[in-house]
ROLUM-395851 format. One record per residue: residue number from 1; residue in one letter; x, y, z of N, C-alpha, C in turn. Coordinates in Angstrom, 2 decimals, decimal comma. Example, Ala and Ser with C-alpha at 12.3 -4.5 7.8 and 13.67 -1.06 7.14 Angstrom:
! ROLUM-395851
> gugu_vopa_nc1_nc2_nc3_cac1_cac2_cac3_cc1_cc2_cc3
> 1_A_13,19_-5,69_7,80_12,30_-4,50_7,80_13,20_-3,30_7,80;
> 2_S_12,85_-2,25_7,08_13,67_-1,06_7,14_12,90_0,03_7,87;
! end
This chain:
! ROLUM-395851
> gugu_vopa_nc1_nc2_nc3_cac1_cac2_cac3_cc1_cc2_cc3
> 1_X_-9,11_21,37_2,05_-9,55_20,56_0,93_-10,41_19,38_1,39;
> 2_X_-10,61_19,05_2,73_-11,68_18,33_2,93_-13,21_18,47_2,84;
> 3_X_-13,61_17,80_2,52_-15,04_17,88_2,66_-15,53_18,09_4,16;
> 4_X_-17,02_18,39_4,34_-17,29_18,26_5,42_-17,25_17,75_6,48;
> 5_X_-17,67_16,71_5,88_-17,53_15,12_6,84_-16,09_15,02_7,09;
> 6_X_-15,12_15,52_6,56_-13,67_15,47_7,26_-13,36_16,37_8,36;
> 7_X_-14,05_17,40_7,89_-13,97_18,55_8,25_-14,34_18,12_9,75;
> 8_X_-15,41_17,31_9,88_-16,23_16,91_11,11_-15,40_16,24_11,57;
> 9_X_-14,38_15,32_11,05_-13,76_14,48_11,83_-12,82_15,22_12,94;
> 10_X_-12,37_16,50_12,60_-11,35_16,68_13,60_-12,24_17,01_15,22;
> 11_X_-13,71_17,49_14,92_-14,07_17,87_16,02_-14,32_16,40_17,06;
> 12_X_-14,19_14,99_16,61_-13,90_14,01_17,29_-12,52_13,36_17,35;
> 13_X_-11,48_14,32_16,96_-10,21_14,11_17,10_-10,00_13,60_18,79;
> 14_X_-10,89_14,44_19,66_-10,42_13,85_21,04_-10,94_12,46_20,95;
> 15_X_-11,40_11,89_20,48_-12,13_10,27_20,65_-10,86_9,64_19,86;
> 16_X_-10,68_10,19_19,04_-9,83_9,40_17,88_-8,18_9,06_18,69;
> 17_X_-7,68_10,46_20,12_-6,64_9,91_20,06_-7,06_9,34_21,53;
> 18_X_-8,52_9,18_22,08_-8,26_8,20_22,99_-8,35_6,38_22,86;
> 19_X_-8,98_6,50_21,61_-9,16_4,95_21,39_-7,47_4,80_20,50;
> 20_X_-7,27_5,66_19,71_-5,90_4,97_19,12_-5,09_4,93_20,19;
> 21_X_-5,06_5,45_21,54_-3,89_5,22_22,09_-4,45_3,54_23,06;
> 22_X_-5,53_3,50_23,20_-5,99_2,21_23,54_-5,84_0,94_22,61;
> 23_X_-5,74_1,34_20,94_-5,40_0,25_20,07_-3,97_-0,31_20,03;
> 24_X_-3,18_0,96_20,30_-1,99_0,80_20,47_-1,21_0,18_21,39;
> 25_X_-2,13_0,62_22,84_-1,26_-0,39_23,60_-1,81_-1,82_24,05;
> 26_X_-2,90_-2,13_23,26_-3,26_-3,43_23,08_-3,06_-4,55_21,77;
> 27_X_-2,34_-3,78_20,76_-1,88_-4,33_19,45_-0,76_-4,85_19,40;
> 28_X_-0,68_-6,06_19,09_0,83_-6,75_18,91_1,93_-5,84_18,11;
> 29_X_2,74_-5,53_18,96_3,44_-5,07_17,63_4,38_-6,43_16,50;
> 30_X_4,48_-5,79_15,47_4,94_-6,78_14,76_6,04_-6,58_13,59;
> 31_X_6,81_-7,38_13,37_8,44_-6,75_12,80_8,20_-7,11_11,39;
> 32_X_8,62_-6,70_10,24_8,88_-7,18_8,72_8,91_-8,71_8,62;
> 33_X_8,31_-9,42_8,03_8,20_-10,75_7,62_10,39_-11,42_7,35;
> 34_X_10,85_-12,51_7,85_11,91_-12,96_7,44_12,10_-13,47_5,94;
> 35_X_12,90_-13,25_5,47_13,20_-13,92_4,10_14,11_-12,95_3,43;
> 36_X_14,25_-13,13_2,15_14,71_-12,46_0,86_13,77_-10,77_1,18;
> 37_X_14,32_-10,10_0,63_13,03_-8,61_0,40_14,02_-8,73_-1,30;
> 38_X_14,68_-8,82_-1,91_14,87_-9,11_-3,51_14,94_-11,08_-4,07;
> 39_X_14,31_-10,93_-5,06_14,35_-12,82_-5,65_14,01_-12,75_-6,73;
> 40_X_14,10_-13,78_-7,16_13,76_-13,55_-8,46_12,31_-15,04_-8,55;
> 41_X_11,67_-15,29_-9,78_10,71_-16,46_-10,02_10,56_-16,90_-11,00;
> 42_X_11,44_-17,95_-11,65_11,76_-18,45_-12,34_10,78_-18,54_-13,61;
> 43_X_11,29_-18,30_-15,10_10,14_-18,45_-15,83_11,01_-17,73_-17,04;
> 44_X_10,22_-17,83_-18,46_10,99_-16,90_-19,94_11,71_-15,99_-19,71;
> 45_X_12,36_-15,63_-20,45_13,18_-14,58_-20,46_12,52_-13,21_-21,88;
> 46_X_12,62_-12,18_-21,81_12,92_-11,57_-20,44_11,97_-11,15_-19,25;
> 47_X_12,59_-11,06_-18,13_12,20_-11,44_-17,11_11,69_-9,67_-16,76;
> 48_X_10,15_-9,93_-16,09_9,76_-8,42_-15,59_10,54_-8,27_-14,45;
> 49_X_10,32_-6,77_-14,36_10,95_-6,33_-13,20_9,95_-5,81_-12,20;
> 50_X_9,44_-6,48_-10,81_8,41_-5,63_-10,26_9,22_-5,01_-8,64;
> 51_X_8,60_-3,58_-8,71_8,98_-3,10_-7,08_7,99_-2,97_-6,92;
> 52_X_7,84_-3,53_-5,35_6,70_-2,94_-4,25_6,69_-2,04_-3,15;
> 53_X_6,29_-0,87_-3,45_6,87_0,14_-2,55_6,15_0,61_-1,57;
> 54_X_6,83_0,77_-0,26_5,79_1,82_0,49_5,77_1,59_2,04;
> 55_X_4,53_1,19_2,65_4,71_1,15_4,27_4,82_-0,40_4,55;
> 56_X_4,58_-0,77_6,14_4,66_-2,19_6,25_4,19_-2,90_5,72;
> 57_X_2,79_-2,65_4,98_2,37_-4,08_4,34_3,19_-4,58_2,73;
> 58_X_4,02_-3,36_2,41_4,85_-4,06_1,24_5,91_-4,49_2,16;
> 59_X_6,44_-4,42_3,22_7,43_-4,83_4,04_7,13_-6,57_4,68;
> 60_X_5,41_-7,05_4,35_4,94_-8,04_4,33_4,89_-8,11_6,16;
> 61_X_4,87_-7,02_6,89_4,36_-6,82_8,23_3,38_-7,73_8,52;
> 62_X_2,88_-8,99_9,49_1,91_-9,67_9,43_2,21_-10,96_9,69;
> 63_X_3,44_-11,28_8,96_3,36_-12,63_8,52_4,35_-13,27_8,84;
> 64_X_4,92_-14,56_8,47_6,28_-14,74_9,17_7,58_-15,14_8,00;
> 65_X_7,11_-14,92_6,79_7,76_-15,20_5,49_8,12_-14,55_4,21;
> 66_X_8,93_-13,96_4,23_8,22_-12,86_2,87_7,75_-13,20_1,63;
> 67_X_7,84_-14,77_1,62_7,73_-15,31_0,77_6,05_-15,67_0,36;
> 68_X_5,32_-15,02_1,76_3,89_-14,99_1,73_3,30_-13,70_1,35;
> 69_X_4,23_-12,61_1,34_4,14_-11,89_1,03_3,43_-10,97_0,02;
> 70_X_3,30_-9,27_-0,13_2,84_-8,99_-1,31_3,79_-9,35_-2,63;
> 71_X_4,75_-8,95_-2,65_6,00_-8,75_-3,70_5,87_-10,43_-3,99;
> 72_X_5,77_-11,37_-3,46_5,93_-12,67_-3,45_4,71_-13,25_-4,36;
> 73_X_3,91_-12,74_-3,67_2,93_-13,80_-4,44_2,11_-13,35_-5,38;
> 74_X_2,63_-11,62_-5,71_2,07_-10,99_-6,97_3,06_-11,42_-8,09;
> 75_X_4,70_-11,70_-7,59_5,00_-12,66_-8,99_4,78_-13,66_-9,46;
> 76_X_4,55_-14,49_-8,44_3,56_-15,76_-9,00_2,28_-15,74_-9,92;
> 77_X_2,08_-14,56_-9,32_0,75_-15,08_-10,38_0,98_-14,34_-11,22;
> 78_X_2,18_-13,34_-11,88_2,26_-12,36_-13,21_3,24_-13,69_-14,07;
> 79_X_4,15_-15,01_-13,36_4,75_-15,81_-13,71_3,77_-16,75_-14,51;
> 80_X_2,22_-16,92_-13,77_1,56_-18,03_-14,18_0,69_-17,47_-15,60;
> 81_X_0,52_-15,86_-15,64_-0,09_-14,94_-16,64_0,49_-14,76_-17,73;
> 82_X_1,64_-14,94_-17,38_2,34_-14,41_-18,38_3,66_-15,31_-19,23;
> 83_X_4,04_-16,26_-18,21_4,81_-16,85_-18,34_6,43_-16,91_-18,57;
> 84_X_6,51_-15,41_-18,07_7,78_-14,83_-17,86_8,28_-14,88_-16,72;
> 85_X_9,83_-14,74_-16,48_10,07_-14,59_-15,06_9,95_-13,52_-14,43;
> 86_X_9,96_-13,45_-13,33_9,78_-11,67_-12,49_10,85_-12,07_-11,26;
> 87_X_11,77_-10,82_-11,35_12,81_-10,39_-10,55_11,88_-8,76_-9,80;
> 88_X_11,95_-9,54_-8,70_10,98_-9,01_-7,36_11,78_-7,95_-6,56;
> 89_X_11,65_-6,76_-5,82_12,21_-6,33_-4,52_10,86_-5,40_-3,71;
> 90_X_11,15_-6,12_-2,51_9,99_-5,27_-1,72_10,60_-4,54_-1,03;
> 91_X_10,27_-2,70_-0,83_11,21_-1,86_-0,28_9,79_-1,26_0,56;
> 92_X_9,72_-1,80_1,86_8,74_-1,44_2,69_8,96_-1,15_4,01;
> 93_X_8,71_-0,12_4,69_9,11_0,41_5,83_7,73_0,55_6,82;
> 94_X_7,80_0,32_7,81_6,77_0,07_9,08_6,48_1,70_9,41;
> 95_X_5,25_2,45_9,03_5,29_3,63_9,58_5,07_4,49_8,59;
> 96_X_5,35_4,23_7,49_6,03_5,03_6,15_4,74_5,60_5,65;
> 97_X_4,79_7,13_5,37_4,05_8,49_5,33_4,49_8,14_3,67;
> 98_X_3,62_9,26_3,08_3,89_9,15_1,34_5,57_10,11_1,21;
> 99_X_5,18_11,43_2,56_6,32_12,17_2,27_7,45_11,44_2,60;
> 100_X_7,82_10,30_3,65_8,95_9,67_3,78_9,49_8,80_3,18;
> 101_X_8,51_8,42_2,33_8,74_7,79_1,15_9,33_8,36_0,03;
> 102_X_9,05_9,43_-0,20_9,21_10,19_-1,43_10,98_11,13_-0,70;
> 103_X_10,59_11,13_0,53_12,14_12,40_0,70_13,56_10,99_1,57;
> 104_X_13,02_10,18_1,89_13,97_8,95_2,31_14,37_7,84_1,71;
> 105_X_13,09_7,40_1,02_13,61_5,67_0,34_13,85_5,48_-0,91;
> 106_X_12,91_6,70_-1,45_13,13_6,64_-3,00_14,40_7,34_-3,69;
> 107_X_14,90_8,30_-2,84_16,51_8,24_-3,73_17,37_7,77_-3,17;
> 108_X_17,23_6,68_-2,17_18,37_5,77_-2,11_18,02_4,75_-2,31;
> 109_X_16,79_4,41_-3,36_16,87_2,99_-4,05_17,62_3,50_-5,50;
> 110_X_18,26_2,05_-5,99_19,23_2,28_-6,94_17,94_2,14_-7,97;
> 111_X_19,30_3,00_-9,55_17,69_2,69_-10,50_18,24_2,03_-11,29;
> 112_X_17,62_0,46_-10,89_16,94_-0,81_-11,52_16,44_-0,27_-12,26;
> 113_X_16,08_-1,11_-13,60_15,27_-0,90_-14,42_13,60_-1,55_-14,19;
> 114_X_13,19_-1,04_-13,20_11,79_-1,68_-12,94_10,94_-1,80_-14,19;
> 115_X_10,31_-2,57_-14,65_9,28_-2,20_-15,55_7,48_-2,12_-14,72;
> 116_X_7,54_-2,84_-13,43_5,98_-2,01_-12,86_6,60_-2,49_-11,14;
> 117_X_5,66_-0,98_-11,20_5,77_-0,28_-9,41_4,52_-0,65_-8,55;
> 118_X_4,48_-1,02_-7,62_3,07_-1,21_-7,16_3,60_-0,31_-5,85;
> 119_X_2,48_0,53_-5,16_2,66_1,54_-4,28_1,32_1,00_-3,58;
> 120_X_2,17_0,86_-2,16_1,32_0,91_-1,10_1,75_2,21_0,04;
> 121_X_0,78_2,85_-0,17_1,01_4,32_0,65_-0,15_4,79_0,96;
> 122_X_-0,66_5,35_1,64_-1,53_6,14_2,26_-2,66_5,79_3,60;
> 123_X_-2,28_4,66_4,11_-2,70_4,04_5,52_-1,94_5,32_6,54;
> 124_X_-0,46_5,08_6,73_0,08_5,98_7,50_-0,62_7,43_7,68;
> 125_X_-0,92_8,07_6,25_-1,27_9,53_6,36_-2,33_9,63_6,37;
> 126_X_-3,07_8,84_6,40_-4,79_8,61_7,03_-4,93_8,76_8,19;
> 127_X_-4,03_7,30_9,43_-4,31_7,56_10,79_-3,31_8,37_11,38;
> 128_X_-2,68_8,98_10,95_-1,93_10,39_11,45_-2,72_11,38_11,44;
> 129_X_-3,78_11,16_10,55_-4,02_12,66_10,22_-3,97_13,47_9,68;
> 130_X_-2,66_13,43_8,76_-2,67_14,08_7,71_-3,50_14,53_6,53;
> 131_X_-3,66_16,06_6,71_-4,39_16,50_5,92_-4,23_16,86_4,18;
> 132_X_-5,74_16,45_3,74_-5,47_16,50_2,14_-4,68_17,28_1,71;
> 133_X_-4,43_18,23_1,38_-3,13_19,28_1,23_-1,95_18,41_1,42;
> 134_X_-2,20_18,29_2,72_-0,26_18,21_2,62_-0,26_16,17_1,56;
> 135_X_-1,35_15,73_1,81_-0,77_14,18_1,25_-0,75_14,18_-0,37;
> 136_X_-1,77_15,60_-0,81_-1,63_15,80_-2,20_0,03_16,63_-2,66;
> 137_X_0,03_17,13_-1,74_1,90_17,45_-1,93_3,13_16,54_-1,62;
> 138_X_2,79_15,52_-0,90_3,50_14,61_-0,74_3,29_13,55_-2,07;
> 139_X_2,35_12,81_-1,71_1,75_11,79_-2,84_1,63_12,11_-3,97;
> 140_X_1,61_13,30_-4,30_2,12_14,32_-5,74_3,40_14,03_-5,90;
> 141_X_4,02_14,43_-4,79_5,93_14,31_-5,00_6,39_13,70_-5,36;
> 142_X_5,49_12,49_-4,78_6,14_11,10_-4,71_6,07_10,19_-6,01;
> 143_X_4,97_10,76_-6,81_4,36_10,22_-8,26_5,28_10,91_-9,33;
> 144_X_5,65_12,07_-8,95_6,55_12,52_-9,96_7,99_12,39_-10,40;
> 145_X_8,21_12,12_-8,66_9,73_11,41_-8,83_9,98_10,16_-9,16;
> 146_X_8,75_8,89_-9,39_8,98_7,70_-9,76_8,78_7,76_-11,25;
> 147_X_7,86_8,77_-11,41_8,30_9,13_-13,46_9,52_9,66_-13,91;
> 148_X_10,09_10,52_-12,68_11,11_11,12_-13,37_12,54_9,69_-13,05;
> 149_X_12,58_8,88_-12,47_13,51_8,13_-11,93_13,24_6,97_-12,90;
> 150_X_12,02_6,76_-13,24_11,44_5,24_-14,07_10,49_5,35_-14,89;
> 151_X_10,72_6,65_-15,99_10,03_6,96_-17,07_9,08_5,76_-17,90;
> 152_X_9,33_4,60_-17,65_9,07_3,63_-18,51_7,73_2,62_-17,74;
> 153_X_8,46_2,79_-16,37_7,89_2,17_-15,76_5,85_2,09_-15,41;
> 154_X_5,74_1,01_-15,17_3,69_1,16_-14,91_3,77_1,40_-13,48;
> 155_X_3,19_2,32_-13,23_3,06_2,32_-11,58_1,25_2,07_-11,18;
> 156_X_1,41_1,41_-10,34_-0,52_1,25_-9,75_-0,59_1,39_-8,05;
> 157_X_-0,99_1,93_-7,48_-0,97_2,53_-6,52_-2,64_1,60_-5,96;
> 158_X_-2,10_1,24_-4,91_-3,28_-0,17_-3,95_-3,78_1,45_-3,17;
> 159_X_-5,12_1,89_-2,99_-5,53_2,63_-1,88_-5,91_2,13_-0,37;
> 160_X_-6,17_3,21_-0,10_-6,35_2,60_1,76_-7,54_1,99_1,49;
> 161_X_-7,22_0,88_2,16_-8,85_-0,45_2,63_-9,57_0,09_3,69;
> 162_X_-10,64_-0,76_3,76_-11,75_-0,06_4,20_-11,55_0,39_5,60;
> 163_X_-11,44_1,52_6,32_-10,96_0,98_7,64_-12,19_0,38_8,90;
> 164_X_-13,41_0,24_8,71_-14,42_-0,01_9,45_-14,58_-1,28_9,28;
> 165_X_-13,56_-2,02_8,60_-13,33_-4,01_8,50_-12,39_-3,98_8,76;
> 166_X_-11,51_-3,72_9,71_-10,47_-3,86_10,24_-10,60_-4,75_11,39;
> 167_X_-10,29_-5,41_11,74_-10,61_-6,40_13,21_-10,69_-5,31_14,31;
> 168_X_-9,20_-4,77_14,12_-8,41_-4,13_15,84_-9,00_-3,17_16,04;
> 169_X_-9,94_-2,34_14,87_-10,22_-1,07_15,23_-11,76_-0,75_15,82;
> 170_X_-12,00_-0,49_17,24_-13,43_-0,22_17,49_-14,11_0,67_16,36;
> 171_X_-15,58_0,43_16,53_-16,36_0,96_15,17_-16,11_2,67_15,35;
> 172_X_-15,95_3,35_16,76_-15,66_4,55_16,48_-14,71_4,78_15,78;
> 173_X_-14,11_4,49_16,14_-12,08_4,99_15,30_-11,96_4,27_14,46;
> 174_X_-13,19_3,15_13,56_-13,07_2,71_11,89_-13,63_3,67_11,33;
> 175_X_-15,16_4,12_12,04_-15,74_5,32_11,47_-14,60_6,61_11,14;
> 176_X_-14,51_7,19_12,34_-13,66_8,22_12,16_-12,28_8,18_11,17;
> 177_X_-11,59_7,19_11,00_-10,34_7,00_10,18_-11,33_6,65_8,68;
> 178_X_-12,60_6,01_8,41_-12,49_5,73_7,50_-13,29_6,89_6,19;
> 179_X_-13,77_8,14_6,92_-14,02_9,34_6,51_-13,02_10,09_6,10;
> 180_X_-11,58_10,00_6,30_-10,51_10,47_6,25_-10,02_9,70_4,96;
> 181_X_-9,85_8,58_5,09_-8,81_7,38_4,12_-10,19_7,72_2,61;
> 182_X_-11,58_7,82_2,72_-12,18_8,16_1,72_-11,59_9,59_1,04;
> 183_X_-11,14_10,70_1,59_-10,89_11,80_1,37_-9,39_11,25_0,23;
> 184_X_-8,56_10,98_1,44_-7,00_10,62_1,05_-7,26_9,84_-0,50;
> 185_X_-7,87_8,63_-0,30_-8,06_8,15_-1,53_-8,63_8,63_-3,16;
> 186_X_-9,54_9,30_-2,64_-9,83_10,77_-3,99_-9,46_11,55_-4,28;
> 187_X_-7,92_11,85_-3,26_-7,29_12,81_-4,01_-6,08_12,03_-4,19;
> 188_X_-5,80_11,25_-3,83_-4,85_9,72_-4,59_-5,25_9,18_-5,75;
> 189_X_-6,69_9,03_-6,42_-6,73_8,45_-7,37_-6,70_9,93_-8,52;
> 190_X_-7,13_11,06_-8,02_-6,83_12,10_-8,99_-5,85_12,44_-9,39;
> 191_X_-4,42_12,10_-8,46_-3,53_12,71_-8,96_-2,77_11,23_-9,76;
> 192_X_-2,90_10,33_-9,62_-2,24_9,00_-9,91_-3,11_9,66_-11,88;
> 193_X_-4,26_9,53_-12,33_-5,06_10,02_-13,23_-4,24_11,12_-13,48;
> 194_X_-3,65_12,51_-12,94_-3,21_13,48_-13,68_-1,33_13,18_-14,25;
> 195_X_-0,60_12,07_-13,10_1,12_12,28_-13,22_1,65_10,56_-13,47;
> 196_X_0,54_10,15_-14,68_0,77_9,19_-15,50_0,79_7,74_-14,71;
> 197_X_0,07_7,43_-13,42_-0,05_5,96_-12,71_-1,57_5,53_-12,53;
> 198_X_-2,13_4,42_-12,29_-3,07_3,96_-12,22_-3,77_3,54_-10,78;
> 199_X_-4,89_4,47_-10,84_-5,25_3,85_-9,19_-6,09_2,27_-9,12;
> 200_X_-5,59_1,57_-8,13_-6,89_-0,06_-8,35_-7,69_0,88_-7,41;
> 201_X_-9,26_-0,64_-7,64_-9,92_0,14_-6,75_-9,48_-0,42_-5,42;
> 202_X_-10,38_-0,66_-4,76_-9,92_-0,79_-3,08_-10,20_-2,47_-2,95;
> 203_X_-9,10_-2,93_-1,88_-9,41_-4,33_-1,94_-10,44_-4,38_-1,28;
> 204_X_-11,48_-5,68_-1,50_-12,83_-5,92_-0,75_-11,90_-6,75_0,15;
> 205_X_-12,30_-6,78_1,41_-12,08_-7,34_2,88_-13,32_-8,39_3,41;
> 206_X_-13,89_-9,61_2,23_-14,75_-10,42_2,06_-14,82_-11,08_3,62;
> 207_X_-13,91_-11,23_4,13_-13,83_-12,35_5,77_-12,54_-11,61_6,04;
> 208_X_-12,89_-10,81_7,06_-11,47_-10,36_7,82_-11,38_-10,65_8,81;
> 209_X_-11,69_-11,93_9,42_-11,07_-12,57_10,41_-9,82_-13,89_9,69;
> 210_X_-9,98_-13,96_8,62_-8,87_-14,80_7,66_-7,92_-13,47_6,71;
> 211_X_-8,43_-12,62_6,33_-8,08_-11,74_5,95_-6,56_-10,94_6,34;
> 212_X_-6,87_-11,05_8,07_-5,78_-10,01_8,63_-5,11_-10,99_9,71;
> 213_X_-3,84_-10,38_10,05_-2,79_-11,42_10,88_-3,53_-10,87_12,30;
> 214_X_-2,89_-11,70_13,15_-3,05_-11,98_14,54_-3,20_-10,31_15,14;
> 215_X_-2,36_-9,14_14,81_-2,75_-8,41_15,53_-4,20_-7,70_14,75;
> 216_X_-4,70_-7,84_13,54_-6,05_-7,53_13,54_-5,64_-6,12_12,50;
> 217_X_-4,44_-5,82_12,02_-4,35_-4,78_11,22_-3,47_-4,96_9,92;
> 218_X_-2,59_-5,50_9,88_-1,63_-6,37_8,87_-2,34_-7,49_8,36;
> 219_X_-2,27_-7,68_6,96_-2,74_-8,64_6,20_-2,20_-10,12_6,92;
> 220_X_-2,76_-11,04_6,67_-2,09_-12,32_6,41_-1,73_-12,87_5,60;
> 221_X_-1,41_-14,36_5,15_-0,73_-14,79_4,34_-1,89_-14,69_2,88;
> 222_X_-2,76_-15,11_3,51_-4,51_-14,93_3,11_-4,44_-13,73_2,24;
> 223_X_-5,01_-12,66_3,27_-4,58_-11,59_2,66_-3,89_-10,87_2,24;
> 224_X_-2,73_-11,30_1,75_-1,46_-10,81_1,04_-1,88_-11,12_-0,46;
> 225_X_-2,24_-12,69_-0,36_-2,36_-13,46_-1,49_-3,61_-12,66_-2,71;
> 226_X_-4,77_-12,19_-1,65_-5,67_-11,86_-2,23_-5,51_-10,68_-3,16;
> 227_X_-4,67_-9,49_-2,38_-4,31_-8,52_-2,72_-3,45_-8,49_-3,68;
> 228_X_-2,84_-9,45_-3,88_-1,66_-9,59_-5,33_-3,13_-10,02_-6,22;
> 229_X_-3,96_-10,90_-5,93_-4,89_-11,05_-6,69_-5,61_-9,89_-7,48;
> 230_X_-5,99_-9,01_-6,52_-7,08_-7,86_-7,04_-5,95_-6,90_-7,43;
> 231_X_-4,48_-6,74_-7,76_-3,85_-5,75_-8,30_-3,74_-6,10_-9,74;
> 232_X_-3,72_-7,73_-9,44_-2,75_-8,05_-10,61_-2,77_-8,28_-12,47;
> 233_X_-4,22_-8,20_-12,41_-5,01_-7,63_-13,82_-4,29_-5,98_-14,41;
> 234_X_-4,67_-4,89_-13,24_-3,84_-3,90_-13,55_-2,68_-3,73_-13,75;
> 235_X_-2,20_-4,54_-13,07_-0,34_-4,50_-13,48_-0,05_-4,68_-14,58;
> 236_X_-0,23_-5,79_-14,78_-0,37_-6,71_-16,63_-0,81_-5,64_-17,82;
> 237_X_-1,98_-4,81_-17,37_-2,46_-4,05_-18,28_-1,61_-3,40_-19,54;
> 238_X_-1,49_-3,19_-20,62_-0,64_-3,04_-21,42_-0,74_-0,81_-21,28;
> 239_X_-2,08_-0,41_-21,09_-1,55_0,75_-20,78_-2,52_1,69_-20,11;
> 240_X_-2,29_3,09_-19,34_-2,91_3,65_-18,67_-4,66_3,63_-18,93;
> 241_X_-5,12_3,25_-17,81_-6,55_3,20_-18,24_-7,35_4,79_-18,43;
! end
């Protein structure tokens, strides 16, 4: 199901795993932000309910607070919009594939009555590799079981950012990953369009030397902030666009 140009990418697969294994062992590694991962933010009653689901950057990977966080500072500003309170939980795992998401975290989160989901997924199954097929069966899976678990719920799904503005990543292996994450993302926003969720478009990465934390791949506090910014019109939205 790839296009060409994907198609092309595997024949520089040998480049791809010699520079990722060079990014890797020159990249900080870096642990989940400290704080709360559930809070609430004070404001009317009744109070929204938002989850942020998915790999490290809903885990607020980057930073040193979770309180700088995505889940954090997208209730702030649905608090200042809206003037309601929002009872927050960020359920984010370092690593996290759409399928491990969908066959590990999501039926052992309890069901809260979320009223909106924000999904950060598809970085992992980009620089793995994972091919369209299998992330449209995963990321399919994974869309259907948050309707069938939270019928009510708005889900908006953040796509993969650009990867050729990435700090850490040489321009080969932004090129090469970011021919892939274009693929992943068009068949992410098709199926979000067919199993009732909303795709945003992609965050712009305006200055990504303020943009991204110290190791050059995780947002910062900066860019956490921004990204609650550019979701957070869609969230609010009253219904599927």
């Amino acid at each position: 199901m790839f296009r060409l140009s994907g198609i092309l990418t595997w024949l520089a697969f040998p480049a791809y795993i010699w520079q990722g294994l060079g990014v890797r062992r020159r990249t900080e590694r870096m642990l989940p932000a400290e704080g709360p991962v559930m809070h609430q933010v004070e404001g009317d009653e009744p109070p929204l309910s938002l989850l942020v689901l998915g790999d490290s950057s809903a885990a607020s990977v980057g930073i040193g607070r979770s309180e700088d966080g995505l889940a954090h500072q997208l209730s702030l500003i649905l608090v200042e919009r809206t003037g309601r309170a929002v009872r927050w939980r960020a359920a984010g795992f370092n690593s996290a594939t759409a399928g491990q998401i969908r066959d590990h975290v999501l039926p052992n989160l309890s069901a809260d009555p979320w009223t909106h989901i924000v999904l950060s997924v598809g970085t992992n199954d980009t620089k793995n590799f994972h091919t369209v097929s299998r992330f449209k069966k995963e990321f399919g899976g994974l869309l259907y079981a948050l309707r069938a678990k939270w019928p009510e719920a708005r889900v908006v799904w953040s796509p993969v950012v650009e990867f050729t503005r990435v700090p850490a990543l040489p321009p080969l292996l932004g090129r090469i990953l970011e021919i892939r994450a274009g693929e992943i993302n068009r068949m992410g926003a098709r199926l979000c369009h067919e199993r009732g969720a909303v795709p945003a478009s992609r965050l712009p990465i305006l200055d990504p030397q303020a943009g991204f934390s110290t190791d050059g791949f995780h947002a910062s506090a900066a860019g956490y902030r921004a990204w609650a910014e550019h979701v957070a019109d869609l969230v609010l939205a009253e219904r599927l666009e």
